[in-house]
FIKEZA-554372 format. One record per residue (C-alpha): residue in three letters; x negated, y, z negated. Coordinates in steps of 0.5 Angstrom, whole numbers, plus 2048, in hexadecimal, padded with zeros to 3 digits. Last residue first. Layout:
N
AlaXYZ ...
***
This chain:
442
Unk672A816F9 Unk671A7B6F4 Unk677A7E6F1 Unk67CA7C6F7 Unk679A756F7 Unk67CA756EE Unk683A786F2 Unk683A726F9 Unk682A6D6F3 Unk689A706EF Unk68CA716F4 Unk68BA696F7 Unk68CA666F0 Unk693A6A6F0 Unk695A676F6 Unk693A606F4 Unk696A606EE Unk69CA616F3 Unk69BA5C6F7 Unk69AA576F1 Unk6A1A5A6EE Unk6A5A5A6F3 Unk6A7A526F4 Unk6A9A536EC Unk6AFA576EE Unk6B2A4F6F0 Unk6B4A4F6E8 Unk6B6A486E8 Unk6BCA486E3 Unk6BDA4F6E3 Unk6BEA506EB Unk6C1A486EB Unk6C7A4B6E7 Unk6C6A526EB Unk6C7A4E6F2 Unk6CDA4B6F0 Unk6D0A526ED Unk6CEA556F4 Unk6D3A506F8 Unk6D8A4B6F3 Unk6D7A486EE Unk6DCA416ED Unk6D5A3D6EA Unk6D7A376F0 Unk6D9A3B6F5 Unk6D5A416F4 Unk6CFA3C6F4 Unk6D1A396FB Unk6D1A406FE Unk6CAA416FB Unk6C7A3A6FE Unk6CBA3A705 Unk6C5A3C709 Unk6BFA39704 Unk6C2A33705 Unk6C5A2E700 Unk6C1A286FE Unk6C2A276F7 Unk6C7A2B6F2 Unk6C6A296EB Unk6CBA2F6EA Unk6C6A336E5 Unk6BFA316E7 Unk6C0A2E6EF Unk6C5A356F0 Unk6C1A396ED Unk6BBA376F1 Unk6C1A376F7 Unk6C2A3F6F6 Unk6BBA416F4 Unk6B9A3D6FB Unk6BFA426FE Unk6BDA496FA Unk6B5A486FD Unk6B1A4B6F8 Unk6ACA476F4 Unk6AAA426F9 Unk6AAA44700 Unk6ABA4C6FE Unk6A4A4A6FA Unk6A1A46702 Unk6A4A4B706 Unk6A1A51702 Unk69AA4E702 Unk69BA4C70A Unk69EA5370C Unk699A58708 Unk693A5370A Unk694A55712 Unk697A5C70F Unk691A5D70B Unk68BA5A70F Unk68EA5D715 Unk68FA63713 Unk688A64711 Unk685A63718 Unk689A6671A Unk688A6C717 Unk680A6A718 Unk681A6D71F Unk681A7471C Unk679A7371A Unk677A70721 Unk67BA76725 Unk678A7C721 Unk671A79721 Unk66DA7E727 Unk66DA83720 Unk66DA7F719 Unk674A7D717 Unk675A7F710 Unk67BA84712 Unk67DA7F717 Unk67FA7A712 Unk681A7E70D Unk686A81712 Unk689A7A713 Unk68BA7870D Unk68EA7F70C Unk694A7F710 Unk695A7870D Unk694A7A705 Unk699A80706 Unk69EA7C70A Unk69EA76706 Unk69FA7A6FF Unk6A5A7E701 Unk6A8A77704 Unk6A7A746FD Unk6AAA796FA Unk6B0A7A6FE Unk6B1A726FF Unk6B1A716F7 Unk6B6A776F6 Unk6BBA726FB Unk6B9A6C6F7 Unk6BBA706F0 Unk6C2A726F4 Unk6C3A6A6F6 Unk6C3A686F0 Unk6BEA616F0 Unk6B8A646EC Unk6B1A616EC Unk6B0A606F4 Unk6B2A676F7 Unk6AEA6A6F0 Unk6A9A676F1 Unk6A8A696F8 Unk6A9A706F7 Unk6A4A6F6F1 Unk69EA6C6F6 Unk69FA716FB Unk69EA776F5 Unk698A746F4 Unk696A736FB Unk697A796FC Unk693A7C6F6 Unk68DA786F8 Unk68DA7B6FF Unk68DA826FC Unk688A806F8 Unk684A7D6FE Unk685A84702 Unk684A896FD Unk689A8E6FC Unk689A94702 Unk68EA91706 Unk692A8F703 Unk698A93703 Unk697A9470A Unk697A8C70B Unk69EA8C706 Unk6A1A9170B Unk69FA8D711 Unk6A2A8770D Unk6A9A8A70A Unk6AEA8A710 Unk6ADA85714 Unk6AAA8070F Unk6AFA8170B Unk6B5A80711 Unk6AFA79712 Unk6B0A7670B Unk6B8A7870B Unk6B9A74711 Unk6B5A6F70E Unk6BCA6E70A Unk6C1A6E70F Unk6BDA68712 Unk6C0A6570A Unk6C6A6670D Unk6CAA68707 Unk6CDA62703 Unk6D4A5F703 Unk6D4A586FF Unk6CFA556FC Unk6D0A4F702 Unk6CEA55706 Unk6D2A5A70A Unk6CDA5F70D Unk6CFA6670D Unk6CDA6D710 Unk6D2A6B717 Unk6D8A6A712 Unk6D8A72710 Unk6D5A74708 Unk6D9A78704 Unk6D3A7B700 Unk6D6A776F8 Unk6D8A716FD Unk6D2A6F700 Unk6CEA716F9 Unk6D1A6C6F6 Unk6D0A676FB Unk6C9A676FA Unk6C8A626F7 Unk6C1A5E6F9 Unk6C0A576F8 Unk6C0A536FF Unk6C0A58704 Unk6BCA5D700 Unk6B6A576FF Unk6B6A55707 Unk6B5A5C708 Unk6AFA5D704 Unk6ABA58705 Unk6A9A5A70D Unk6A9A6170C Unk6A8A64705 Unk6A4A5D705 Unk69FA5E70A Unk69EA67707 Unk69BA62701 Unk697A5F706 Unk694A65708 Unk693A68702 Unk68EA63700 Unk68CA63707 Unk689A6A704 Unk685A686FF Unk682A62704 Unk680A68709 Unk67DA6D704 Unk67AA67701 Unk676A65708 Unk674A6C70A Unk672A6E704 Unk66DA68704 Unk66BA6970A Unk66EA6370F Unk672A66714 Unk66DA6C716 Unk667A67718 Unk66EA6271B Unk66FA68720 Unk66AA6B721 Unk667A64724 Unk66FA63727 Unk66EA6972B Unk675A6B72B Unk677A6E732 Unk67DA73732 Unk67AA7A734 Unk675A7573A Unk679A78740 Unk67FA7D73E Unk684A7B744 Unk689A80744 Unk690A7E744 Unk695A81749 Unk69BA7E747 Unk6A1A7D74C Unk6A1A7674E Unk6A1A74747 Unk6A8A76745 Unk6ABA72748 Unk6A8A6B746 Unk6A9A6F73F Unk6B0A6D740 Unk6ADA6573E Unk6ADA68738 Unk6B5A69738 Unk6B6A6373B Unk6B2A5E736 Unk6B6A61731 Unk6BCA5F733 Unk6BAA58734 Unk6B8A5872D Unk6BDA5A72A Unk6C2A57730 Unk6C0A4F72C Unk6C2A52726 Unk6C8A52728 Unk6CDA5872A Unk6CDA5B723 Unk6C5A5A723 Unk6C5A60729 Unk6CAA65725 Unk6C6A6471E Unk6BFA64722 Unk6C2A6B726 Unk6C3A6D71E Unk6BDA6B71B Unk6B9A6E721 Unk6BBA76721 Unk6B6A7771C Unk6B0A7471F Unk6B2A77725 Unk6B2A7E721 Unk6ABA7B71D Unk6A8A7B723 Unk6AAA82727 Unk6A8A86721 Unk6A1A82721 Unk6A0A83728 Unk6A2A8B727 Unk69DA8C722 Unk697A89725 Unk699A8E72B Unk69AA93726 Unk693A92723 Unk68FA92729 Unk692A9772D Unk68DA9C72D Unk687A9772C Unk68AA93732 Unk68EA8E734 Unk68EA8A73A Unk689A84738 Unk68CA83732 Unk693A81735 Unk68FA7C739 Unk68CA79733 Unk692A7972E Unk695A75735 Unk68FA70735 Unk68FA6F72D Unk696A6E72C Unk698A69733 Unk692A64732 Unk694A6172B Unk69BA6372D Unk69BA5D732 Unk696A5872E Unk69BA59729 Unk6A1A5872E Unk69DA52730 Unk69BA4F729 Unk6A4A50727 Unk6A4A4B72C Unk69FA4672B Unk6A2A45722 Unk6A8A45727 Unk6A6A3E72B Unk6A3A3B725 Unk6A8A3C721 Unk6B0A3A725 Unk6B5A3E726 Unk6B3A4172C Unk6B6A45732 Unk6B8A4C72E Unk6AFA4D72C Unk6ADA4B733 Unk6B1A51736 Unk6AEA55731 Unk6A7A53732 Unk6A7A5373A Unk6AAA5A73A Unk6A3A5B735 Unk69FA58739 Unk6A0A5A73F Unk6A1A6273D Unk699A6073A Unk697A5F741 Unk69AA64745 Unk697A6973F Unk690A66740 Unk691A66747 Unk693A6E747 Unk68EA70741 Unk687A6E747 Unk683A67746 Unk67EA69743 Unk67FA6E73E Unk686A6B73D Unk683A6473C Unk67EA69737 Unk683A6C733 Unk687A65732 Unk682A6172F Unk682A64727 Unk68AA6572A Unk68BA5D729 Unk688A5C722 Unk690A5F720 Unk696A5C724 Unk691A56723 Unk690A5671D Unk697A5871B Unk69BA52720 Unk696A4D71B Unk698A4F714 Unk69FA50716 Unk6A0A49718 Unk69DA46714 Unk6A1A4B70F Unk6A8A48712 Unk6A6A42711 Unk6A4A4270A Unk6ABA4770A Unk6AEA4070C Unk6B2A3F712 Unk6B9A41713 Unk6B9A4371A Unk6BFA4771B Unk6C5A4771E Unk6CBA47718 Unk6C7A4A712 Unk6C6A4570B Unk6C0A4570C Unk6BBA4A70D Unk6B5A49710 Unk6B3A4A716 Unk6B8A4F719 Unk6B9A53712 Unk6B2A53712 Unk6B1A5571A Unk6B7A5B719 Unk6B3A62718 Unk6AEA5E71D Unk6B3A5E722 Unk6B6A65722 Unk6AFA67720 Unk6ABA65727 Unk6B1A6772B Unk6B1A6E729 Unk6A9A6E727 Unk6A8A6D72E Unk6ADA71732 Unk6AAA7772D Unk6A3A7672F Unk6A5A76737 
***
């Protein structure tokens, strides 16, 4: 079910940037990147606060109803996100997929917990992991193929392969563990609000928001100004792992991530062992450190071989940070508290994707989007007025006689669009060290 989830739910996710905010692709939105962070501002806080009240409803109202209510939602969600193109109304679907999968997570990771044991615990855990980032792995290309239809057909196929969790459900046999999932809202807030508690969380949402922008930024920026037709050619790559920009050919930026998740298959049980004895926030300080380079060197280097090296090392710092947010919180957890303690990873990454998506819209709104560069330098140079941000650049190439990747390398030196990183990552690097002077006073 987990796997049918994360499947559909990344084959759309991989491409809402692109969808919403990128203007010179045939069938997408075009908006603003400011809309785009509204709307990812409000579809994380929901996605996220949700699952703070999903255990109990599960406890109350039994898994099963849960899981027909949150399938409801989600199909609804994606069927609503191919029928509108106006912003309110998709602003309203992307809240129902978010409520959906908001209650979907936390009920099925409770089923699962109440059929394992301490013998098989850890392999029981492990397997769920291998078989999410296997369906994370296989979305890039299922969303290529899905998006090649229309992007219409992205969102109705993913609506049909989560709506295949209907049967499956039939067939599981859930233990209903009454009270296991219940917060205590006094315990909850007493334990919210100590002081430890409260930094620990705002240090970590530093991380979180720059975790936003390495999936909700990130893409726009590769599409716009990364050259990585070299590499393209140097490894002989098939059409179906290239995307044709106005840059020229470039690697499909979905292939990209898939790198992201291949490391995180294969390296993120090895780099828990290697971990293990280490002290937990140092570790923490040292992934968001090395998350934090990975980022910069994505944003501040334009070649396609240096943005590659800047996936592998950001992917390496973001799974030996996330693995080890949520050991911290259980080992601090006082007895009878486990659940309380663990819910304030939502807590976190609601505020870090909800202001990740809204600071990172506003920066790219400004300062990084190719095609208001385009007609910035066109009113500047050409006094050119008036022409819209769909026709800015290939306007430009017109006029100047540039073409492709050498135009965006002349609004590259003259704007320098990097610029949009740097606040994130100051932030990143602000959050290590914090999390490292908290982990003296242990």
């Amino acid at each position: 079910m987990q796997m049918l989830e994360r499947l559909s739910y990344w084959s759309v996710v991989l491409q809402m940037p692109i969808y919403i905010a990128q203007k010179d692709i045939a069938g997408t939105l075009g908006w603003s990147h400011l809309e785009k962070g509204i709307i990812y501002f409000w579809w994380a806080l929901v996605q996220n606060l949700i699952p703070l009240v999903s255990g109990y409803l599960a406890d109350k109202y039994g898994r099963k109803r849960i899981f027909v209510f949150s399938f409801v939602l989600t199909i609804l969600g994606f069927i609503t996100l191919s029928m509108t193109h106006q912003f309110y109304p998709f602003l309203f679907a992307t809240l129902l997929l978010g409520a959906g999968l908001g209650f979907f997570k936390p009920v099925l990771q409770g089923a699962i917990a109440g059929e394992l044991k301490d013998r098989n615990s850890s392999s029981g855990w492990g397997l769920y992991v291998l078989l999410v980032n296997l369906s994370v792995f296989l979305a890039p290309p299922l969303s290529i193929y899905m998006k090649g239809y229309s992007w219409s057909w992205l969102f109705w196929g993913s609506a049909i392969i989560f709506s295949l969790n209907f049967l499956i459900l039939p067939f599981l046999r859930i233990k209903q563990n009454k009270n296991e999932s219940l917060i205590n809202v006094k315990k909850f807030f007493r334990a919210f609000f100590k002081k430890e508690i409260l930094l620990f969380i705002g240090l970590m949402s530093g991380f979180t928001i720059v975790y936003m922008q390495f999936y909700e930024t990130l893409p726009n920026f590769i599409y716009d100004w990364i050259d990585t037709s070299a590499v393209a050619a140097k490894l002989h790559l098939p059409d179906f792992m290239l995307m044709t920009t106005p840059n020229g050919k470039m690697i499909a930026f979905e292939w990209l991530y898939n790198l992201n998740t291949g490391l995180i298959i294969l390296f993120v049980v090895p780099m828990a062992y290697l971990t293990r004895k280490f002290n937990i926030l140092k570790v923490i300080s040292v992934g968001i450190l090395i998350a934090s380079i990975g980022l910069g060197f994505c944003g501040f280097f334009y070649f396609g071989s240096l943005v590659m090296l800047g996936f592998i090392i950001y992917t390496f710092g973001e799974m030996i940070t996330s693995p080890k947010f949520t050991e911290y919180l259980g080992k601090i957890a006082p007895d009878g508290e486990k659940s309380i303690y663990l819910s304030f990873l939502n807590v976190s990454w609601a505020i870090g994707l909800s202001l990740g998506g809204i600071i990172g819209g506003w920066f790219y709104n400004h300062y990084g989007e190719k095609a208001l560069l385009a007609q910035k330098y066109l009113a500047e140079t050409y006094h050119q007025q008036g022409i819209s941000l769909a026709d800015s650049f290939s306007r430009l190439s017109e006029l100047s006689n540039i073409r492709g990747i050498e135009l965006a390398n002349l609004l590259q030196k003259t704007y320098h669009p990097e610029i949009i990183w740097v606040p994130f990552i100051i932030l990143g690097l602000a959050s290590s060290l914090g999390l490292y002077l908290l982990s003296k006073k242990k």
